[in-house]
N, C-alpha and C positions, 0 to 999 in steps of 0.2 A: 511542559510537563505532561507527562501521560494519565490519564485517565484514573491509573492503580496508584503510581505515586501520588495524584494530587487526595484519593481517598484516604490514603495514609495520614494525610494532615489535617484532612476535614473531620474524620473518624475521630483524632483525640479529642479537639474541638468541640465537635459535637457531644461526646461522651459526657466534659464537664457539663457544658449547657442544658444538656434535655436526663439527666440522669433522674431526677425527679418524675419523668415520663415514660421510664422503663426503655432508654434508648437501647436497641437492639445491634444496626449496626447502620452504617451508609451506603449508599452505590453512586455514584458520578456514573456519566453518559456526557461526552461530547456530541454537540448538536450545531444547529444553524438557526439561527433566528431568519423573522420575516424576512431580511435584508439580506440574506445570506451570510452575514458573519457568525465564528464563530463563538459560543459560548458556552458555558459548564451548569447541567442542572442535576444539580447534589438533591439527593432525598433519605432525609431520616427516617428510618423504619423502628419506629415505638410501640410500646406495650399498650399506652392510651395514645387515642385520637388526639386529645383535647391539650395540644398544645398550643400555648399560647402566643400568638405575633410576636408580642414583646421579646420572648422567650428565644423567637426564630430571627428578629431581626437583632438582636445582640449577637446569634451564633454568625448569623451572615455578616455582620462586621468585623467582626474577630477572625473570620475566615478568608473573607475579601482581603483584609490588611495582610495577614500571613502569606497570601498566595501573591500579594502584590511586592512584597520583600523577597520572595523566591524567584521574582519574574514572572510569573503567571498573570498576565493580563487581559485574560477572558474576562466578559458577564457572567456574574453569578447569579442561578435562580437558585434558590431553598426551598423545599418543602417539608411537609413528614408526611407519613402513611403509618397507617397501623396494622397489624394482621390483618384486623374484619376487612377494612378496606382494598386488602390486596384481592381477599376472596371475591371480593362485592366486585372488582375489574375483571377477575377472570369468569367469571359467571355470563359474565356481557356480550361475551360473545357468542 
């Protein structure tokens, strides 16, 4: 699966899960882990920072099991970010 169709599926997903936290929208990035395999790290971008594990490890199951009944058997990383945060990265450099 590519990058945009798999955020198609992650984005519903996410939407139920983090809607509570002002979920904005998703981005996927295919990358390579230390080993060089490849794997998918999805990031929810929220209104609040302050989401909770729980919160993200529920959406990561729901989302891992979906992409594994589509064939998509990359590692999945989760995070979220929130606006202040995106500021606070580009400021860094």
């Amino acid at each position: 699966m590519t990058d945009s169709e798999i955020n198609k599926v992650v984005s519903k997903i996410l939407r139920e899960h983090l809607k509570d936290f002002g979920f904005i929208r998703s981005t996927v990035h295919s990358e390579q882990d230390f080993d060089g395999a490849s794997i998918l790290r999805i990031t929810a971008h929220c209104k609040e920072w302050n989401v909770p594990s729980s919160r993200l490890t529920d959406a990561l199951h729901e989302t891992r099991s979906n992409l594994l009944r589509k064939g998509e058997e990359r590692f999945v990383l989760l995070g979220s970010q929130s606006p202040n945060e995106e500021t606070l990265e580009e400021d860094v450099d």
